[in-house]
C-alpha positions as CSV (number, residue, x, y, z in Angstrom):
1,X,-11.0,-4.9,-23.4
2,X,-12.7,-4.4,-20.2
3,X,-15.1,-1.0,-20.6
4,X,-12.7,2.1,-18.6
5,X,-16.2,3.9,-17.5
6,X,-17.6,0.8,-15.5
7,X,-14.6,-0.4,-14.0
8,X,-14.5,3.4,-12.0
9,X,-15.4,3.4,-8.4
10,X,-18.5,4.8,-7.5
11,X,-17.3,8.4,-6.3
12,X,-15.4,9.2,-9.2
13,X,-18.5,8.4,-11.9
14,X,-20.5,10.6,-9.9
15,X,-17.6,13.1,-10.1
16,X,-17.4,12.5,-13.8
17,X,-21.1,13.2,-14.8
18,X,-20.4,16.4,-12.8
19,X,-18.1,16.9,-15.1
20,X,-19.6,16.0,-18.2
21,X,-23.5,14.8,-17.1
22,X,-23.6,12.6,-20.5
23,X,-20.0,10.9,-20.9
24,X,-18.8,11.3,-24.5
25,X,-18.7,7.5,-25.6
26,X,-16.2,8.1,-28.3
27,X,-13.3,8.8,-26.2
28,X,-13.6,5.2,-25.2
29,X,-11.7,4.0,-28.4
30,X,-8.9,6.1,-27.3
31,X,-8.8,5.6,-23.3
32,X,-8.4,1.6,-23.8
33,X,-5.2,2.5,-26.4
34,X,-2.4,1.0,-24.8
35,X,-0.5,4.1,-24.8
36,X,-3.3,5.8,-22.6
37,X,-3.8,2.5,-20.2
38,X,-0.1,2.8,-19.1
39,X,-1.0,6.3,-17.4
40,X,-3.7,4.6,-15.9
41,X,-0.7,2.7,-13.6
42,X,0.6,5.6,-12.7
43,X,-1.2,7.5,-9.7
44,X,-2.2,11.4,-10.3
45,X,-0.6,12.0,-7.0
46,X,3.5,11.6,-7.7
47,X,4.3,8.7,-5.2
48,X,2.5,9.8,-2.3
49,X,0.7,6.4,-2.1
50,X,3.6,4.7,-1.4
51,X,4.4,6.4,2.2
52,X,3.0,6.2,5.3
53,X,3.5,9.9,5.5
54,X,0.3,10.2,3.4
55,X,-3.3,8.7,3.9
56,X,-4.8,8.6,0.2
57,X,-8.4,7.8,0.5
58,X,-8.2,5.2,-3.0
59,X,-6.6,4.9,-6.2
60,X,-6.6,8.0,-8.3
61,X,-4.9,7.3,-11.7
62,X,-2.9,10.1,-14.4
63,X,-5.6,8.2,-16.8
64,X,-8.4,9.5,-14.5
65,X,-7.0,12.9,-14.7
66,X,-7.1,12.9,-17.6
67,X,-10.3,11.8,-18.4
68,X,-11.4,14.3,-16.0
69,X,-9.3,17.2,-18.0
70,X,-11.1,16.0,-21.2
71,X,-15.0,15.8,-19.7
72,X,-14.2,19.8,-18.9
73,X,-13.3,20.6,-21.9
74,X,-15.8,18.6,-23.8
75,X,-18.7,19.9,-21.2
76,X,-17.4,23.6,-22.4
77,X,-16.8,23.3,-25.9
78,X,-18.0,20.3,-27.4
79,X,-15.0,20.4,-29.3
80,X,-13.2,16.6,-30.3
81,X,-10.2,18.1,-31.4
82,X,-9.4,20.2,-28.0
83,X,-10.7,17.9,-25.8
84,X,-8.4,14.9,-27.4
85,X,-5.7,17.5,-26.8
86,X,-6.6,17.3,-23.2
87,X,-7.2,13.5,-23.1
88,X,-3.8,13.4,-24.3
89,X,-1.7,15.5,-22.4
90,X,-0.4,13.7,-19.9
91,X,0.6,10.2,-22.2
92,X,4.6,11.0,-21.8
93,X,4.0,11.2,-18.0
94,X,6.4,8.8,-16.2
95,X,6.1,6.6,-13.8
96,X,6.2,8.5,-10.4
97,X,5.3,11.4,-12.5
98,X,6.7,14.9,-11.1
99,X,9.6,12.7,-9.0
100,X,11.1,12.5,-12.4
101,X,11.2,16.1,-12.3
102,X,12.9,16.2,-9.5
103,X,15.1,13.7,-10.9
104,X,15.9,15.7,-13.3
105,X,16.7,18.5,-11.0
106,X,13.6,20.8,-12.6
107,X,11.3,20.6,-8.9
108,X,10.6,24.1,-9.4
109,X,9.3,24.3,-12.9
110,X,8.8,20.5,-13.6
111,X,8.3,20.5,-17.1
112,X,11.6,18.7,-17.6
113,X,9.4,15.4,-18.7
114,X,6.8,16.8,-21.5
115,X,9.1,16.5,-24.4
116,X,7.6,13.1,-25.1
117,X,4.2,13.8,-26.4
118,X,4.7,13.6,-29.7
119,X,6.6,10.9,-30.5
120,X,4.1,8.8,-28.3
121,X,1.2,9.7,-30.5
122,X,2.5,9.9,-33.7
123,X,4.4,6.3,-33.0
124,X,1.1,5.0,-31.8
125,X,-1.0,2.8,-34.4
126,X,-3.9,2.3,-32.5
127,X,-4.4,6.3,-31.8
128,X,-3.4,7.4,-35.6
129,X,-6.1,4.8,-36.7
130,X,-8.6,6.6,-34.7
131,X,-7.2,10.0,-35.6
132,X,-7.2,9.5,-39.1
133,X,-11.0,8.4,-39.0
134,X,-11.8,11.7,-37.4
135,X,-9.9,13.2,-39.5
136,X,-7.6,14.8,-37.1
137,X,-4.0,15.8,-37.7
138,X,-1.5,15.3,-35.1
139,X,-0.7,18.9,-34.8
140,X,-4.1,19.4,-33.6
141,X,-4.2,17.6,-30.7
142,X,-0.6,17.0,-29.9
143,X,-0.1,20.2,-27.5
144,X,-3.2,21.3,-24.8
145,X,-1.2,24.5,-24.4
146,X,-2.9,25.7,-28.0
147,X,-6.1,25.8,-26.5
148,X,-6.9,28.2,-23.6
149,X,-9.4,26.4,-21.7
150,X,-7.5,23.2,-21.4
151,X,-4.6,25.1,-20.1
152,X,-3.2,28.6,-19.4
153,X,-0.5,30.1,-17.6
154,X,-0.5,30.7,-13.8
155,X,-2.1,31.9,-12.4
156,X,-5.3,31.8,-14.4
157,X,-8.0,28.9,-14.7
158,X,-7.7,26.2,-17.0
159,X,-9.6,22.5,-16.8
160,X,-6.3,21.0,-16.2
161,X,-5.6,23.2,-13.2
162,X,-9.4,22.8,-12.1
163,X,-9.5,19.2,-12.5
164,X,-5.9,18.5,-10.5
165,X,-7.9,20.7,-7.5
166,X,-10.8,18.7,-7.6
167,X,-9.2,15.1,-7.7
168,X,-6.3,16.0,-5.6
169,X,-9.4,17.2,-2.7
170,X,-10.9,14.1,-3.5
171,X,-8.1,11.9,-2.9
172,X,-5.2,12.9,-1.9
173,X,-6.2,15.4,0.9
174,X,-9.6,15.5,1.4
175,X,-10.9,18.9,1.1
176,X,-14.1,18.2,-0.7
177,X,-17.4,16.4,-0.9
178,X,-19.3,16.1,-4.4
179,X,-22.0,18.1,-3.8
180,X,-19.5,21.0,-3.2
181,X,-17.5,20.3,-6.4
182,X,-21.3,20.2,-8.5
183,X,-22.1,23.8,-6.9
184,X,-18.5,25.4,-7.6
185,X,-18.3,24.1,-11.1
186,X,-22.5,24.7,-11.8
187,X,-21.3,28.3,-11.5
188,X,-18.5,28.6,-14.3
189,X,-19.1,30.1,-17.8
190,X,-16.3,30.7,-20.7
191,X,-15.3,34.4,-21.0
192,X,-12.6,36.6,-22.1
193,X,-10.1,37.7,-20.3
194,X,-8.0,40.7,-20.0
195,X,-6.1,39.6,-22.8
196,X,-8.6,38.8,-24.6
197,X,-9.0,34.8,-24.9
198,X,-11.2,32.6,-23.4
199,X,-11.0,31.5,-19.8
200,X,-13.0,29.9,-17.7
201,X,-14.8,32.4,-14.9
202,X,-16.9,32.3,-11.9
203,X,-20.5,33.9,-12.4
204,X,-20.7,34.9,-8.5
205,X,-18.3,36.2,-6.2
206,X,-19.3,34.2,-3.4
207,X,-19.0,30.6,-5.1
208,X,-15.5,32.0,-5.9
209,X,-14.5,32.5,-2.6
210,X,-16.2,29.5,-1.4
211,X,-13.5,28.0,-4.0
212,X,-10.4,29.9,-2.8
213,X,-11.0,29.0,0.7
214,X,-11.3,25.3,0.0
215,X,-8.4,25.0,-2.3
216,X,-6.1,27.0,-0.3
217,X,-6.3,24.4,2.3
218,X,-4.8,22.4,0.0
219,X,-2.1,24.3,-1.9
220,X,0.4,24.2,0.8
221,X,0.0,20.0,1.3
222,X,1.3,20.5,-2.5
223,X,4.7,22.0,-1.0
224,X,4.6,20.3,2.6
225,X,7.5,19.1,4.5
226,X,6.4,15.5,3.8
227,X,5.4,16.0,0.4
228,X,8.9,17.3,-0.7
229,X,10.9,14.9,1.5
230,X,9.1,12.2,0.1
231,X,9.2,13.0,-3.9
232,X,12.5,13.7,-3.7
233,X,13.6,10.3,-2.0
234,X,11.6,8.7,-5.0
235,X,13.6,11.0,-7.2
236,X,16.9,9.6,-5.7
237,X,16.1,5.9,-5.6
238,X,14.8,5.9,-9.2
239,X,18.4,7.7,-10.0
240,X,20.2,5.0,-8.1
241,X,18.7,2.3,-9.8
242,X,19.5,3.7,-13.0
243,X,22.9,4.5,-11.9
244,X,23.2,0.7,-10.3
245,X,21.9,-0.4,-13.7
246,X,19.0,-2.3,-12.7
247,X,16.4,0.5,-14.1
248,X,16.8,2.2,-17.5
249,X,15.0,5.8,-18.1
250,X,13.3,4.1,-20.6
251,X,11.5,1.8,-18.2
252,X,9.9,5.3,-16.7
253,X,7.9,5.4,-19.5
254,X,7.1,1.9,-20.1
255,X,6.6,0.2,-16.9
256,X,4.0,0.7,-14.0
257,X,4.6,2.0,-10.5
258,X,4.2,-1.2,-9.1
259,X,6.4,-3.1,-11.5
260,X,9.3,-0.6,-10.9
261,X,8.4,-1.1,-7.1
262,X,8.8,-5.3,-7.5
263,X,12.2,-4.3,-8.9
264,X,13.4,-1.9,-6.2
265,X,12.5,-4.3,-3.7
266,X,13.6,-7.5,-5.3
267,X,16.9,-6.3,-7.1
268,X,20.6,-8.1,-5.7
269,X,21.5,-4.2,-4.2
270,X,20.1,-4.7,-0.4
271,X,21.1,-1.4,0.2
272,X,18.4,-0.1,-2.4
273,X,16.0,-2.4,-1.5
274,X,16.3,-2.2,2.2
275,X,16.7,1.7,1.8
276,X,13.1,1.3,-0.2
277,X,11.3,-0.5,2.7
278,X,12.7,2.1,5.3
279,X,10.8,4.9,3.3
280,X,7.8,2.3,2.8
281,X,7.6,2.2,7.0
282,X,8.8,5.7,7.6
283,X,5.6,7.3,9.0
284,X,7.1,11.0,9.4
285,X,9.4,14.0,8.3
286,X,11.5,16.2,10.2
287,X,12.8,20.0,9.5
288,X,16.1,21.0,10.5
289,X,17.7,24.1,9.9
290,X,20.9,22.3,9.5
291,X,21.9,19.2,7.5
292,X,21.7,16.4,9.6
293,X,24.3,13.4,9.7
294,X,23.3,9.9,9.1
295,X,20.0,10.9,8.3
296,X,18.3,11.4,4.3
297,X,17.9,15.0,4.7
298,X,17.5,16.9,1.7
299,X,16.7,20.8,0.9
300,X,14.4,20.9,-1.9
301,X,12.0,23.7,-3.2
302,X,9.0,22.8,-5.1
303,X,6.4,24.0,-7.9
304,X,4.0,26.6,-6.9
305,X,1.0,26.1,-8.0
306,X,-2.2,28.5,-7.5
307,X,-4.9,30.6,-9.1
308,X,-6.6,33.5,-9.3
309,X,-9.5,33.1,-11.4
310,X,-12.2,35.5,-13.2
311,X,-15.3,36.4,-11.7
312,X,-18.1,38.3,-13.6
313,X,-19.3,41.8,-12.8
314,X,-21.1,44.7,-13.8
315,X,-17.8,45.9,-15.0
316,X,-17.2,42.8,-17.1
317,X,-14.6,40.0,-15.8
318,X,-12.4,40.7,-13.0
319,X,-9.8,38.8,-11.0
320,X,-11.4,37.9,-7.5
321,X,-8.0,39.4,-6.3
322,X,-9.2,43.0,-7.0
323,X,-13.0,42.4,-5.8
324,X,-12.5,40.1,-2.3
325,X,-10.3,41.3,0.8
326,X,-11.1,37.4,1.9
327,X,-9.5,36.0,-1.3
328,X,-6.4,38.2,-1.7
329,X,-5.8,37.4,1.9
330,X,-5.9,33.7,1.4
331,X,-4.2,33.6,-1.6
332,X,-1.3,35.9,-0.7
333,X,-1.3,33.2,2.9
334,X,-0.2,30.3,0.4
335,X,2.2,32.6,-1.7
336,X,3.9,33.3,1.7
337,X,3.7,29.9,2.7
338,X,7.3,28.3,3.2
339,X,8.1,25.9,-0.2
340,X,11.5,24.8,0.8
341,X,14.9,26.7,1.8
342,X,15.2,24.9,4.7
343,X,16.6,20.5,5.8
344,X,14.0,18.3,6.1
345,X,14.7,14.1,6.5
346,X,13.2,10.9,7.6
347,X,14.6,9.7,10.1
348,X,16.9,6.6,8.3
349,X,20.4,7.2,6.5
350,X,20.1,6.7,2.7
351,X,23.3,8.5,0.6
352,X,21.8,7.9,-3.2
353,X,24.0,6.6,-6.3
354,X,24.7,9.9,-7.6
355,X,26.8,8.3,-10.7
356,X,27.3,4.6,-12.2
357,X,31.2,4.9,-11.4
358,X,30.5,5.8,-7.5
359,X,28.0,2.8,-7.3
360,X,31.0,0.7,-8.9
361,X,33.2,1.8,-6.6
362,X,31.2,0.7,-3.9
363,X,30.3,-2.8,-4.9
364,X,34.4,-2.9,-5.9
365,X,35.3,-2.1,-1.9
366,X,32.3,-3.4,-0.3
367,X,31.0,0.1,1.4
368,X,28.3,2.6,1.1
369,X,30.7,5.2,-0.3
């Protein structure tokens, strides 16, 4: 199998030895699992790539997330068991990732698709092989959420939360340059917070507000108009298919974005298919206050997602919140920040398949409901 490291593009290896400046060669054996190479079909930035709403700069897989989740925590623990745990915590993702969440009708929280986990790695061969050779259990590394510095609760700083910043600014909308990413993370340290358990902090006050003001430019693309709009049309196409029987949950967590793409656009429903290429060309999203007729207007909330990290003092950690006027200021901008409660559409009519007998009724009288 083709080596995962070489076949990166040349921003993202320089990204990763940020991350990590010597790449631990034994994850290899578990990145090329099959198991772990379907994530790397799926992109890190839920279906964004597929509209002309969005410009991503290049291909940004839930593999290379991943990856990037695990080089943290390895760089800050040299620990195999908690950074597997990381490497691992996104192999349930589906296809389309958090659009599945909104499938599900969890936007807010979407955690309605981790229940997989596992089942994935305990029904894998290739990774219980490996596991067992380590001598690793399955309860070790089966759940990130055990370990503290590969994830934490909001607000706080975790190498999951740290690495989606960085490779969403990277990609998805371009807040950052690499030697900006090398100075912010340069100045983090493991400490203990309030509670207690390790965290990772900020040494300086200033790198940490350098950090908040970047990121905060991008929180609110997170929760945009467009960004809603267009996960939830994903989330209602995928539904329709299923409903229309030509794709089964199952095939969420088996097939790649592009292969559940070829069957959208090739399937015998010309209403799905045609529906598909009017989001494909739609460059734009409207707000209404209103619904709007004969349009796909929807009124969706979404995740928020923030932090407020440590920073050391004098005084021992504190949250930048209490310490930086600049920082509250900008933080408390993207909490205020509208996240939904209002119509927004593209400008095309599309009325989803909201059950199997509706879509039979349809084909049965030859209308769109």
């Amino acid at each position: 199998m083709e080596n995962y490291y070489d076949n990166l593009n040349d921003e993202v290896k320089q990204y990763f030895s940020i991350l990590s400046p010597e790449f631990p060669d034994w994850i290899l054996e578990y990145i090329n699992t099959p198991e772990m190479q379907r994530i790397g079909k799926i992109s890190l930035n839920c279906g964004t790539d597929y509209s002309k709403c969005f410009n991503v700069r290049y291909w940004y897989s839930n593999l290379d997330h991943s990856v990037g989740v695990a080089l943290i925590i390895w760089h800050f623990t040299h620990d195999k068991k908690q950074t597997l745990a990381g490497l691992f915590h996104d192999i349930a993702t589906p296809a389309f990732k958090h659009c599945i969440d909104f499938m599900n009708g969890d936007s807010e929280k979407q955690e309605s698709t981790e229940e997989r986990t596992t089942d994935i790695i305990r029904n894998s061969k290739e990774i219980n092989r490996l596991l067992q050779r380590e001598n690793i259990k399955l309860e070790e590394i089966n759940d990130y959420k055990m370990y503290p510095i590969a994830d934490n609760d909001t607000p706080k700083l975790s190498a999951d939360r740290f690495e989606n910043n960085f490779s969403s600014g990277l990609t998805f909308f371009r807040v950052w340059e690499l030697d900006r990413i090398k100075r912010i993370y340069n100045n983090i340290i493991v400490t203990k917070n309030e509670d207690g358990i390790d965290e990772l902090a900020f040494k300086d006050k200033e790198v940490c507000e350098e950090y908040i003001h970047t990121i905060s430019k991008l929180w609110p693309e997170w929760v945009s108009d467009k960004d809603r709009t267009v996960m939830q049309f994903i989330a209602d196409m995928c539904k329709s298919m299923n409903n229309a029987g030509y794709l089964s949950i199952e095939d969420l967590y088996s097939l790649s974005e592009s292969d559940i793409i070829h069957k959208i656009l090739n399937c015998e429903d010309n209403y799905l298919s045609e529906s598909f290429r009017k989001f494909q060309n739609a460059d734009k999203v409207y707000q209404s206050n209103n619904p709007v007729a004969g349009k796909y207007c929807i009124n969706t909330k979404s995740k928020t997602r923030y932090i407020v990290p440590l920073v050391l003092t004098k005084n021992g950690p504190i949250r930048i919140t209490k310490i930086s006027e600049k920082a509250t200021e900008e933080i408390n901008d993207y909490l205020n920040f509208p996240k939904g409660g209002f119509y927004t559409y593209f400008d095309f009519d599309f009325i989803p398949y909201t059950s199997k007998s509706k879509h039979l009724a349809r084909i049965k009288h030859g209308s769109f409901f």
